[in-house]
PAVOBA-857468 format. One record per atom (N, C-alpha, C, O): residue in one letter; x, y, z. Coordinates in steps of 0.1 Angstrom, whole numbers, plus 5000, padded with zeros to 4 digits. Layout:
BEGIN
aXYZ ...
END
This chain:
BEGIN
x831543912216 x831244032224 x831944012238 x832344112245 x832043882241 x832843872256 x834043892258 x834543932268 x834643852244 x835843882243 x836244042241 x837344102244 x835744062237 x835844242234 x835944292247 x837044322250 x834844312258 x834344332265 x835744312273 x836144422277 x836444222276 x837644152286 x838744212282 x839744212289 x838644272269 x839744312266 x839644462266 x840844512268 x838544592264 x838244652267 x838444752281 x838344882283 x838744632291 x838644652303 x840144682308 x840344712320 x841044672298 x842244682298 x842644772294 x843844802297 x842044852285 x842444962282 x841845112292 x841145072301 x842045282291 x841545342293 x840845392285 x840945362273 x839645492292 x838745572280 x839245642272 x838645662261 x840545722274 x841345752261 x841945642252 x841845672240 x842345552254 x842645472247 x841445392242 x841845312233 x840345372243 x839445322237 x838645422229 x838045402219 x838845582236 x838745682222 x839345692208 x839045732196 x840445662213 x841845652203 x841345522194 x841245542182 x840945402199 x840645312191 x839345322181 x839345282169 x838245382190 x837545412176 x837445542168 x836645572160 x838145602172 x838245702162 x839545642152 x839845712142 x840045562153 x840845522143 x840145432136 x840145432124 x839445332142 x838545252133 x837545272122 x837545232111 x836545392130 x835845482118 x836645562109 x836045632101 x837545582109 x838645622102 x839145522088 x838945532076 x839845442095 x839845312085 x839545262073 x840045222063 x837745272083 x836445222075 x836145312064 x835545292054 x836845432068 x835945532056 x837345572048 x837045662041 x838145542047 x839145532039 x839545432030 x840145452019 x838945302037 x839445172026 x838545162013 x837345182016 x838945141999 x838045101991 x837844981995 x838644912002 x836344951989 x835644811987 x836144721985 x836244611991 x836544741975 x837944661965 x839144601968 x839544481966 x839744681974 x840944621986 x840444511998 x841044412002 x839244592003 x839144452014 x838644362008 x839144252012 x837744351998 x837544241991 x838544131987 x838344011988 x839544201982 x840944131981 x841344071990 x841843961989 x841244152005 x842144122014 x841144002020 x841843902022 x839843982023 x839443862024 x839543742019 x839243632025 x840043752006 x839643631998 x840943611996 x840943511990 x842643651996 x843343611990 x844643651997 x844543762002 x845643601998 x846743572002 x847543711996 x847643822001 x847943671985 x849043761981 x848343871972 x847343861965 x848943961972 x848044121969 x849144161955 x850244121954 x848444231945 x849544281935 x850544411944 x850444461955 x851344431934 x852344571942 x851244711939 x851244801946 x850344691926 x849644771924 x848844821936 x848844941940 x848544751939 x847244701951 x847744811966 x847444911972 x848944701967 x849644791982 x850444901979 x850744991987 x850644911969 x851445081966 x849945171971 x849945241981 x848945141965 x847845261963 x846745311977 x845945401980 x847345141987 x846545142001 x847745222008 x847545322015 x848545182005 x849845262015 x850045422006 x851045482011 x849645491996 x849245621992 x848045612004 x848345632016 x847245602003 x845945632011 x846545652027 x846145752034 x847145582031 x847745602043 x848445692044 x848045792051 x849545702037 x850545802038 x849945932044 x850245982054 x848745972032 x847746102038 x847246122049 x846846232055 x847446012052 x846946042067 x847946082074 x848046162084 x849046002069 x850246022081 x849945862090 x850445832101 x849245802085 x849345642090 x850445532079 x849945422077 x851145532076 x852145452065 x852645372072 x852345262071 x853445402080 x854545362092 x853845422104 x853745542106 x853245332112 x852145362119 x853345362136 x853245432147 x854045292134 x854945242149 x856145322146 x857045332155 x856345402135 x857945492133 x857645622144 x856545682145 x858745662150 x858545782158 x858545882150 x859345882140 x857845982152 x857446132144 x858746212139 x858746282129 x859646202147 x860746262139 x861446172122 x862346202115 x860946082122 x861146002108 x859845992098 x859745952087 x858846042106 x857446052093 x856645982100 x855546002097 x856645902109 x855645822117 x854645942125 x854746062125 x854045882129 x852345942137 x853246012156 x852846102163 x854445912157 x854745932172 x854045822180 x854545802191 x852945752177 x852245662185 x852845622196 x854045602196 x852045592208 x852745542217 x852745342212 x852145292202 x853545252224 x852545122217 x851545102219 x850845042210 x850945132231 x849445042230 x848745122218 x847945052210 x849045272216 x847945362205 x848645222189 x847945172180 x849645202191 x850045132179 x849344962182 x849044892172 x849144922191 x848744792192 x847144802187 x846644702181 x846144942191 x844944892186 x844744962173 x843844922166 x845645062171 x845445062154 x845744962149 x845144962138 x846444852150 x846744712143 x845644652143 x845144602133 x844944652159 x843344582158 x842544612145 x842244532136 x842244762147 x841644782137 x841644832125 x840844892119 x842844782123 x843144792109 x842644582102 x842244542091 x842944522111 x842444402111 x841244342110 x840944252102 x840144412121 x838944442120 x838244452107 x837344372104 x838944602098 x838344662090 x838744592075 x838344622064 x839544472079 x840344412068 x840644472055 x840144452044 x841744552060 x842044672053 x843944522047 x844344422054 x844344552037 x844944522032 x846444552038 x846744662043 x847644422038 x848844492044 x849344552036 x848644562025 x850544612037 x851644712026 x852444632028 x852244542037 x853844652017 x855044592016 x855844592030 x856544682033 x855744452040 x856444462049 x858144502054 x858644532064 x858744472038 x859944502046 x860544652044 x861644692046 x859544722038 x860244872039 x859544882048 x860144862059 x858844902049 x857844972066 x858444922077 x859044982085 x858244802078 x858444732086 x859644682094 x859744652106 x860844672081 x862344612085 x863044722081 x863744792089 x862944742069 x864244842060 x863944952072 x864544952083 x863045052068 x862745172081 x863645182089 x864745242088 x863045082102 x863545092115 x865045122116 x865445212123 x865945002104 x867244992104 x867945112104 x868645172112 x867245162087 x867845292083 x867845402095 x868845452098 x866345432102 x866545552108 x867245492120 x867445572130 x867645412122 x868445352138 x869845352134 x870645412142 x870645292120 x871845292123 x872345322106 x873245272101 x871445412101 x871845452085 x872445592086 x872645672096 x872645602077 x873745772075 x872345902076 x871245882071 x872645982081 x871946102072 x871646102059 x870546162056 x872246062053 x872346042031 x870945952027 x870145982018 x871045842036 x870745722035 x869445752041 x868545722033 x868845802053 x867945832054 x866945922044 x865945892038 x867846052043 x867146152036 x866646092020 x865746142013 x867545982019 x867245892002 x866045832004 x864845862000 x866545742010 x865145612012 x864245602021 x863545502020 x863945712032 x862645682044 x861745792033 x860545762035 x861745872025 x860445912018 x859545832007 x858345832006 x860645741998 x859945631990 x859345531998 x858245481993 x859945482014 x859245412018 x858045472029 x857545372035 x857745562031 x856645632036 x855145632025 x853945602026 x855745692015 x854745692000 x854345591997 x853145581993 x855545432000 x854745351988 x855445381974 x854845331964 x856245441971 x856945471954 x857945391952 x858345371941 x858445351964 x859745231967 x859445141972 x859345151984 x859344981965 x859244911977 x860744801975 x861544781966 x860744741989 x862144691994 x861844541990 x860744491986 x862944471993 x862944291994 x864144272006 x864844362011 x864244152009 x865744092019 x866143972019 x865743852022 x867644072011 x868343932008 x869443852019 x870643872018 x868843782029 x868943732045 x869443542036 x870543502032 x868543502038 x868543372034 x869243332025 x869443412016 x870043192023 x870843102008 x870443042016 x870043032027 x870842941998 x870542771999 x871042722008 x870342632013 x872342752015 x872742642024 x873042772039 x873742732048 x872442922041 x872342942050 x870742982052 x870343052043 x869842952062 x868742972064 x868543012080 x868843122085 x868142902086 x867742932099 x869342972107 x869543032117 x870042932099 x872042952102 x872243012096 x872842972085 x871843162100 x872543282092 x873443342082 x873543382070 x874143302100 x875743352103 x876343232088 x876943292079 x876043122087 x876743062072 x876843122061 x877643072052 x876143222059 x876143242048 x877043282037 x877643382040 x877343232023 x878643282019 x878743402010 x879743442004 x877343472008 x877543572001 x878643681999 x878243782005 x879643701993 x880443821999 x880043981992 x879144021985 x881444051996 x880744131993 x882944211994 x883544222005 x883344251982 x884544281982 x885344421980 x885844451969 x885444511991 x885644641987 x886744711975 x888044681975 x886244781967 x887044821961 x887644971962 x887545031972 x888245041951 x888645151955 x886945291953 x886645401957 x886145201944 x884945301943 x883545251951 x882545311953 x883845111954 x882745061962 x882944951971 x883744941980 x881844881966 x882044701967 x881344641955 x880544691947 x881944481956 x881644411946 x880444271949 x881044161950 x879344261951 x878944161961 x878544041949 x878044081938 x878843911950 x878743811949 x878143681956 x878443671968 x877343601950 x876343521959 x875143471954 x874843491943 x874343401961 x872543361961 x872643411968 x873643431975 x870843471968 x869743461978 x869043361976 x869043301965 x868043321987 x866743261984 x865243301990 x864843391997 x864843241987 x863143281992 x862943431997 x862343482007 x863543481986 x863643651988 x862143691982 x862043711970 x860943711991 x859843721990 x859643881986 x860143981993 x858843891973 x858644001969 x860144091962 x860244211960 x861044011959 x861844051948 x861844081940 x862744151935 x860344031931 x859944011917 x859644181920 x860144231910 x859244241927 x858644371922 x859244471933 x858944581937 x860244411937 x860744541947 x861644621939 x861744611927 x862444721948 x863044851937 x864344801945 x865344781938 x864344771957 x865844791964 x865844661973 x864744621977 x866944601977 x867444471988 x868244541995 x869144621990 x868044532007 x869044532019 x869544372023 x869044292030 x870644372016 x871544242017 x872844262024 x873844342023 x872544122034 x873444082042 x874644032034 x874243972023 x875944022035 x876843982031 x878143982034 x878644102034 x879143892037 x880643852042 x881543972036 x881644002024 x881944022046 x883244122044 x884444052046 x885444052039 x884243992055 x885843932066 x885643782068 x885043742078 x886043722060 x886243552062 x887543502072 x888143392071 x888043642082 x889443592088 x888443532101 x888543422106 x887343652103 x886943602119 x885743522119 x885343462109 x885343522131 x884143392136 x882943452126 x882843562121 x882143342125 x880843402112 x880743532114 x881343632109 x879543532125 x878943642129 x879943772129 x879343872125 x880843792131 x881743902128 x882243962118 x882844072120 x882143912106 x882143922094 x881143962083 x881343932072 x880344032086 x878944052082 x878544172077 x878144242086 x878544222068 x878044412066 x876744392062 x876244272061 x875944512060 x874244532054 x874644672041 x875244782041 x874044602035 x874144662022 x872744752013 x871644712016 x872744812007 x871844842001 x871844841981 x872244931974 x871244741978 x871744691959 x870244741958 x869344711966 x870344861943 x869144831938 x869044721930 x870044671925 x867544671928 x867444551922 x867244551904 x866644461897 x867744651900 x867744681889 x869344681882 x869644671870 x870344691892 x871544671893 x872444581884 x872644461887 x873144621872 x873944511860 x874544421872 x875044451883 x874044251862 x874644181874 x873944081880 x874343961879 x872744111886 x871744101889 x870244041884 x869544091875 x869943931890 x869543841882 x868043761891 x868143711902 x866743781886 x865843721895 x865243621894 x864543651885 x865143491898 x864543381894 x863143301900 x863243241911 x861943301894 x860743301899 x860743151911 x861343051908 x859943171922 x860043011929 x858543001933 x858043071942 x857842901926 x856442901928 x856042821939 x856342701940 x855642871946 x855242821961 x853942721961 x853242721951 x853542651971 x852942531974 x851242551968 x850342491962 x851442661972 x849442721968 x849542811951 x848942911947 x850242751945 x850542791930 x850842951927 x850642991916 x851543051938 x851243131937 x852743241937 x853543241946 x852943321926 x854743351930 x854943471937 x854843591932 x855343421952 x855743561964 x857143541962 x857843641961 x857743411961 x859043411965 x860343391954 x859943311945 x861343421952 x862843401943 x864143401946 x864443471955 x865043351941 x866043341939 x866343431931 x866043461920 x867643501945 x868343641931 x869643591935 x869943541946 x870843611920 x871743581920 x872343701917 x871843781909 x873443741924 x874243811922 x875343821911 x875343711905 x876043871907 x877343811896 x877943981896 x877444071890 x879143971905 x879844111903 x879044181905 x879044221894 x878144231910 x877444371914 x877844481920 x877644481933 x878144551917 x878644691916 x877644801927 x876544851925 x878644821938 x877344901948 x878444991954 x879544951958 x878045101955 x878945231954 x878945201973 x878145151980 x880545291976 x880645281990 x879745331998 x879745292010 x878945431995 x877845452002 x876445382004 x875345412010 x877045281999 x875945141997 x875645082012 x874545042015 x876945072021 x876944992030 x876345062042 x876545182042 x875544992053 x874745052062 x875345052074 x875444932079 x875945182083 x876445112093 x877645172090 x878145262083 x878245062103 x880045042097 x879944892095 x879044812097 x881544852089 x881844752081 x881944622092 x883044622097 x881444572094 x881444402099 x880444402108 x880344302115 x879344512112 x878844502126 x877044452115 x876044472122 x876844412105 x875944352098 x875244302105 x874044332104 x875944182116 x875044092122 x874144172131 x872944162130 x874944272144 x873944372152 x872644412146 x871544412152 x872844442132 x871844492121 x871044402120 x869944422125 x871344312114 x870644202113 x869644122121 x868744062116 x870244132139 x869344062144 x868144192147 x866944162150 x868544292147 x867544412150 x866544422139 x865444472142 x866744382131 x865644352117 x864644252118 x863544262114 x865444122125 x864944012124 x863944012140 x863143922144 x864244132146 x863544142159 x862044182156 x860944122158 x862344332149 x860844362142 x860244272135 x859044252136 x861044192126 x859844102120 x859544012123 x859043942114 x859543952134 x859243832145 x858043872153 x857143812157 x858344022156 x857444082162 x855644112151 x854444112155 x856044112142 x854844132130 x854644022130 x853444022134 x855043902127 x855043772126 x853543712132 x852543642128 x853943782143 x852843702153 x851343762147 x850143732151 x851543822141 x850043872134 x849043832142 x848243782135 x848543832159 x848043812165 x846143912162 x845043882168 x846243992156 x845244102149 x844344042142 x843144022141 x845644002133 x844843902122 x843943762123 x842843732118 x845143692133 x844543592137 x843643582145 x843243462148 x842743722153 x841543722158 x840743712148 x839943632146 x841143852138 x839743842126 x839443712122 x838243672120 x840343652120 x840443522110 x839043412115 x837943362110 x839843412127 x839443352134 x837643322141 x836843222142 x837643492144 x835843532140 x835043532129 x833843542130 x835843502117 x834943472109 x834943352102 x834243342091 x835943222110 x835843122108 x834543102115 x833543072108 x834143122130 x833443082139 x831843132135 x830743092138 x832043202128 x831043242115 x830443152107 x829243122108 x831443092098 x831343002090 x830942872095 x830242802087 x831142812110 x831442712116 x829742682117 x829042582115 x829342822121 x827442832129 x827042822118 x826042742120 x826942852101 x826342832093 x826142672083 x825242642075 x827442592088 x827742502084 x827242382091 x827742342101 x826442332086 x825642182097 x826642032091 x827142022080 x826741922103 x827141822100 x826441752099 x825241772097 x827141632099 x826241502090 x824741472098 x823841422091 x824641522113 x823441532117 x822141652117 x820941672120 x823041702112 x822041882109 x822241972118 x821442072120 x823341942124 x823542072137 x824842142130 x825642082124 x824842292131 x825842392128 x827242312137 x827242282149 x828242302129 x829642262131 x830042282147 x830342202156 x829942452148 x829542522157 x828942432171 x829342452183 x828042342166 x827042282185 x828042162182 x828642132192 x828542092172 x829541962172 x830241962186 x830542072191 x830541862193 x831041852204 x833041872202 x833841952207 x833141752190 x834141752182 x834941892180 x836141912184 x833941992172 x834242122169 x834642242182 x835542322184 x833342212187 x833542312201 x834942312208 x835642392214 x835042182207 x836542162216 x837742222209 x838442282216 x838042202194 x839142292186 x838942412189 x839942472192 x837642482190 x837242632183 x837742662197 x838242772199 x837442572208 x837542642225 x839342652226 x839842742232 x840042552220 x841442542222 x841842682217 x842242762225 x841742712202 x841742812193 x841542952207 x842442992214 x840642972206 x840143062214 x841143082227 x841743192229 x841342972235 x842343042243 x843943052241 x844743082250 x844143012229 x845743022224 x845543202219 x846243292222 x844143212209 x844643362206 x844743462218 x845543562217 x844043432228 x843843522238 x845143512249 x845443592257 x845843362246 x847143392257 x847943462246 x848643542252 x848143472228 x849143532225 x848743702226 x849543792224 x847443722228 x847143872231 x847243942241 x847044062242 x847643842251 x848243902270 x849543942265 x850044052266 x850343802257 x851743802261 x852043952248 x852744052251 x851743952241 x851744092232 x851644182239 x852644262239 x850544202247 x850444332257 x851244352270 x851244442278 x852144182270 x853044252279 x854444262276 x855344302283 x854644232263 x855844272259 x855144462251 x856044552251 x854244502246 x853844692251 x854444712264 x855544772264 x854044682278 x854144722287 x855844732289 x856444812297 x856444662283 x858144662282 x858344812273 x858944902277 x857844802265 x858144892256 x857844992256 x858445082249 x856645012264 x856245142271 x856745212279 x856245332280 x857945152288 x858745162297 x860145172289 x861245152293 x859745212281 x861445242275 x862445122271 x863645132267 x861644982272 x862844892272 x862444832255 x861344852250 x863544782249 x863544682238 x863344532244 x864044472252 x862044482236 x862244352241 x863244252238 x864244292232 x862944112243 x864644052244 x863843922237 x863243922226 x863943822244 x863543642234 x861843632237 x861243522237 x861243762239 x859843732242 x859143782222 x858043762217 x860443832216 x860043812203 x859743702194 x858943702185 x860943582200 x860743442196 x859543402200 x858743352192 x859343422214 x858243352222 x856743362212 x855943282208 x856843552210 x855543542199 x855343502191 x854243472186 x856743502185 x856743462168 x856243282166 x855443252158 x856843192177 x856543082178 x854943032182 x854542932176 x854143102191 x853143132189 x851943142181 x850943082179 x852643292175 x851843362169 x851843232148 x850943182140 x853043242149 x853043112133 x852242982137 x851242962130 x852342912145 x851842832147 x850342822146 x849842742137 x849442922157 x848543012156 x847842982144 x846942902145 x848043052133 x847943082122 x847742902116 x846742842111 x848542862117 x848542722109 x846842652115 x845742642109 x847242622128 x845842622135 x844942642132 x844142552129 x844742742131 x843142832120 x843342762107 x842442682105 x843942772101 x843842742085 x843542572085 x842842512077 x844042522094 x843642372094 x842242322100 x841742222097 x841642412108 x840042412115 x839642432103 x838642382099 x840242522096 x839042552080 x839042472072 x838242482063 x839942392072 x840142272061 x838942242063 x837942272057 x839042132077 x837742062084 x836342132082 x835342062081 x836442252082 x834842292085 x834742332073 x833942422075 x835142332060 x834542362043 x834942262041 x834942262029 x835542122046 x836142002039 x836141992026 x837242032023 x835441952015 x835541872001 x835142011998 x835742021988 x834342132001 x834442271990 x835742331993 x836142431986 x836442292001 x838142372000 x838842311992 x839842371988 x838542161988 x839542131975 x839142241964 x839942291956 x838042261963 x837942311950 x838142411944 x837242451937 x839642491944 x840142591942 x840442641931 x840642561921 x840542771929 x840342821914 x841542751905 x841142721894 x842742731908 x843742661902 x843242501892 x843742451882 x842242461901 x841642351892 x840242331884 x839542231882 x840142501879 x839142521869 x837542521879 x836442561874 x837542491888 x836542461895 x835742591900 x836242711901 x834342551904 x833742731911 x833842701923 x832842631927 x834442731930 x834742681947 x833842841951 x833642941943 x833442821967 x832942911972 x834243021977 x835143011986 x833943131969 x834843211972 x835643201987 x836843171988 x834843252001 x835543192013 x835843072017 x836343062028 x835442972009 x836442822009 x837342792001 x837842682003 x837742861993 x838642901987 x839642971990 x840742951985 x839443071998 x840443172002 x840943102015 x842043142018 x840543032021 x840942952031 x841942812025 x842842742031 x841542822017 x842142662004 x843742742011 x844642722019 x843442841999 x845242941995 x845842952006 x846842892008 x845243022014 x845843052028 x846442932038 x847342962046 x845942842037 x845942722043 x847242652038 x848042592046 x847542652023 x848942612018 x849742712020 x850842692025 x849442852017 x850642922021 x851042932034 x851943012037 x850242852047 x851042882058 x851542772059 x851542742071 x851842712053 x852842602062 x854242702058 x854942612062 x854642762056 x855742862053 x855542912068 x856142822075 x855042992076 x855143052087 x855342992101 x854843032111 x855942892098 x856642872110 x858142852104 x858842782112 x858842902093 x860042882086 x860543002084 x861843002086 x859943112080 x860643242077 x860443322087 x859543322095 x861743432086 x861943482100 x862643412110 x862543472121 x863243322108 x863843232113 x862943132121 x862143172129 x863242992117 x862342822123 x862242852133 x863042922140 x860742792137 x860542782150 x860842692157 x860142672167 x862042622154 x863242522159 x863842592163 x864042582175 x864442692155 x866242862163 x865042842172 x865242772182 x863742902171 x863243042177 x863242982195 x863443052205 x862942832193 x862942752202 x864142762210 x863942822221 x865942682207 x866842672210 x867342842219 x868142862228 x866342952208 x866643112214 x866343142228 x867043192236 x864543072230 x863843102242 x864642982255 x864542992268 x865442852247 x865842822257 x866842822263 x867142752273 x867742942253 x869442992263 x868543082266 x867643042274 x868443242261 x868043352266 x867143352283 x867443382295 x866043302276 x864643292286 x864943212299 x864843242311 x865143082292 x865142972304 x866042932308 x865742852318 x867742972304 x869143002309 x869142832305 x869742772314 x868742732296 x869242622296 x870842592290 x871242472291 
END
């Protein structure tokens, strides 16, 4: 409540009208079922998020941050920062991030007319969902390496290559893939963005089972793929521009700073119910108090610095390496929490449904989550780049 209260005080009474009228909103829109899901479990079927992102769409919430002339609400950011709250809050389930979230933005910023009028309605609905083919084996946090190409012909292009840890490939409809046009000039110069459906002769997906037994992520292989000249996004070599503008938005999501409040309140939940070896709630532990008090003031400095990269953006500007700054943060963040929960369900978080066992459903869900984040400080680019970013950009080293 204190914390509400502090933060409260930052907004105005329109903007705190705005917030709960979107909350009771929310609330009365989500099935049972879905948040159910969304508490207990990491990765969601496509079933799942196609049918929460229909529910949205109706509203005209789908793409909650797109401006109104693309299908978006028009939100300003702060109206878009506490719909995020409370969509968090109400632990309402996410949608497929990279059409909403990455693909979108690109398209309506630097896609054709054609290209828009094609693909911003499937990704509004939910009837299309996207993947991004960014990453290979031997380019990752080093982009610009990458050797995918991609070879014009007289009816298209021909693109050739791996991807990797292309998350949500298994069930998407379309890839926006990065790939080498021009191997005369420096990496980054060389670069177009593409659009392959993933249904495409050629085209090839390979399952990669991740740490918490669970398959988000794959390897797609290319072989001669055939993608008509209207495929390419843009003009020809300026990929990378594209690219980091993609990689801007989802740095920015990254920091799931929303989430990591809920999480976090209902670890502190768990903590008061849970007694130690002396019979006191985890919660009065001196030990504990001190994590939960650290915790506590890391979410609340990445929720200033969030609201002051709005106040940039409210003002008309695009932010610059304060997207690193959150992304680095905000992943970290995340790891944090999931490791306090180790500790406070200790020996009932081994016992996860993978090993036949009846684990307590929220020590369990904390189990999954806890292995799948060691990933978030790696995708989206390391929080090693994200580091070397904040310290040419930011700190002029």
């Amino acid at each position: 409540m204190e914390t509400a209260m502090t933060m409260d005080s930052l907004f105005t009474a329109e903007e705190q009208a705005f917030r709960d009228r979107v909350g009771s909103a929310l609330r009365d829109m989500l099935p049972a079922d879905l948040a159910e899901k969304t508490r207990n479990s990491v990765h969601l079927s496509r079933e799942d998020m196609a049918r929460w992102n229909r529910i949205l769409h109706g509203k005209g919430w789908s793409a909650h941050h797109w401006p109104q002339e693309h299908g978006g609400p028009g939100w300003s950011p702060m109206e878009r920062y506490l719909f995020e709250s409370e969509y968090a809050n109400a632990d309402a389930p996410p949608i497929s991030v990279f059409g909403v979230y990455l693909v979108g933005p690109t398209l309506y910023t630097f896609g054709s007319q054609a290209q828009k009028d094609r693909y911003l309605p499937g990704i509004l609905t939910g009837d299309e969902f996207w993947c991004q083919g960014y990453s290979e084996p031997e380019a990752g946090s080093d982009l610009a390496a990458l050797r995918t190409t991609a070879r014009k012909t007289e009816t298209g292009w021909v693109i050739n290559g791996q991807k990797a840890w292309t998350t949500e490939g298994h069930f998407a409809d379309l890839m926006i893939c990065l790939a080498r046009t021009d191997s005369t000039v420096k990496q980054q110069a060389g670069l177009s963005l593409f659009i392959v459906p993933m249904d495409a002769p050629g085209l090839k997906i390979s399952p990669v089972i991740t740490i918490d037994g669970a398959h988000s992520v794959n390897e797609v292989f290319l072989d001669n793929v055939e993608v008509p000249e209207d495929a390419l996004i843009g003009e020809e070599n300026k990929g990378w521009t594209y690219a980091k503008f993609l990689l801007n938005h989802e740095r920015t999501n990254n920091a799931q700073v929303h989430r990591s409040r809920r999480e976090f309140e209902r670890l502190k939940r768990s903590a008061a119910e849970t007694l130690d070896g002396d019979g006191r709630p985890l919660l009065d532990n001196p030990a504990f108090r001190r994590r939960f008090a650290i915790i506590e003031m890391e979410v609340r400095a990445l929720e200033a610095t969030v609201l002051r990269i709005l106040a940039v953006q409210t003002g008309g500007k695009e932010p610059g390496p304060e997207t690193s700054i959150v992304k680095v943060i905000g992943s970290r963040l995340q790891q944090m929490i999931s490791e306090l929960a180790m500790d406070v369900f200790a020996e009932r978080a081994i016992a996860v449904p993978a090993n036949g066992l009846n684990a307590p459903s929220d020590a369990a869900a904390w189990a999954e989550r806890h292995l799948f984040r060691r990933v978030v400080t790696i995708y989206a680019g390391s929080n090693e780049i994200q580091k070397t970013i904040i310290a040419r950009t930011a700190l002029g080293l």
